[in-house]
C-alpha positions in Angstrom: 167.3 33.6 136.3 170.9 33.7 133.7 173.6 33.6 134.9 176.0 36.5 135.2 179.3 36.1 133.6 182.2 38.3 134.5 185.3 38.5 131.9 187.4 40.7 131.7 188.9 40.2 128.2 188.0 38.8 124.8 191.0 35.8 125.2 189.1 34.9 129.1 185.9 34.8 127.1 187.0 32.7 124.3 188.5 30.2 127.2 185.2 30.2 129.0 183.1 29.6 125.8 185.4 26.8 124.8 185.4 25.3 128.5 182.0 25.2 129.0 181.3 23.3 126.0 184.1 20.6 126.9 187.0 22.0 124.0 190.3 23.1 124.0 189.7 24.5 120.7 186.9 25.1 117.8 186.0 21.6 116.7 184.9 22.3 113.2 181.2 22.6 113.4 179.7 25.7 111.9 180.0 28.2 114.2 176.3 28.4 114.8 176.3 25.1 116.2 178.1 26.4 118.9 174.3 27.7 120.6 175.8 30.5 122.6 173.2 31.4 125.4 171.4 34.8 126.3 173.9 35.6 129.2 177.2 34.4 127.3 175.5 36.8 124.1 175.1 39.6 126.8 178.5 39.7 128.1 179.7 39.2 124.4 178.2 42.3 123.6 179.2 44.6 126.9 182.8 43.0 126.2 182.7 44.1 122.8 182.1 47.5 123.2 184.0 48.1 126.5 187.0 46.1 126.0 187.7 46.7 121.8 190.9 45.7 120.9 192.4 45.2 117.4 193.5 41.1 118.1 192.4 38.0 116.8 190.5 36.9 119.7 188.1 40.2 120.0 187.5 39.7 116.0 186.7 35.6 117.0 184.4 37.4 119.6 182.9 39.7 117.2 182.4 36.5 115.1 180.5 35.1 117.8 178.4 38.3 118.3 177.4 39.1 115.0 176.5 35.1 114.2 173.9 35.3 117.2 172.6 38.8 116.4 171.2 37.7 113.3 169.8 34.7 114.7 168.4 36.6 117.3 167.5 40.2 116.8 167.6 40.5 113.0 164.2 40.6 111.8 164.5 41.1 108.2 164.3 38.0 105.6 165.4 35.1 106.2 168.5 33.9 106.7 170.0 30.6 105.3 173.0 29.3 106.9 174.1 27.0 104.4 
């Protein structure tokens, strides 16, 4: 069973993505590092498309999104992260 996650905007996600790994802010580590889960990439992704807006934390969200879609979904190639 995942866990449902209810945000409301791209700021309260960024806070609970940070929180739940123990930060107050990005540490540094590539940003794949950061091993977002299936129900935080979920919410991402309904947040992203029902709650748009032209700010720095939505394009930090769409960051977020796009790093674990092509870990996850894209199936062409690969990819190297370095």
């Amino acid at each position: 069973m995942t866990d449902t996650i209810l945000i409301s905007t791209p700021t309260d996600f960024l806070r609970y993505f940070l929180n739940k790994r123990n930060l107050d802010a990005p540490d540094g580590r590539a940003i794949y590092a950061y091993k977002i889960t299936k129900a935080q990439y979920n919410s991402l992704k309904k947040l992203l498309t029902e709650k748009w807006s032209y700010s720095s934390s939505s394009y930090a969200c769409f960051i977020l999104y796009a790093v674990e879609y092509l870990k996850s979904e894209f199936q062409v190639g690969a990819l190297n992260w370095e």
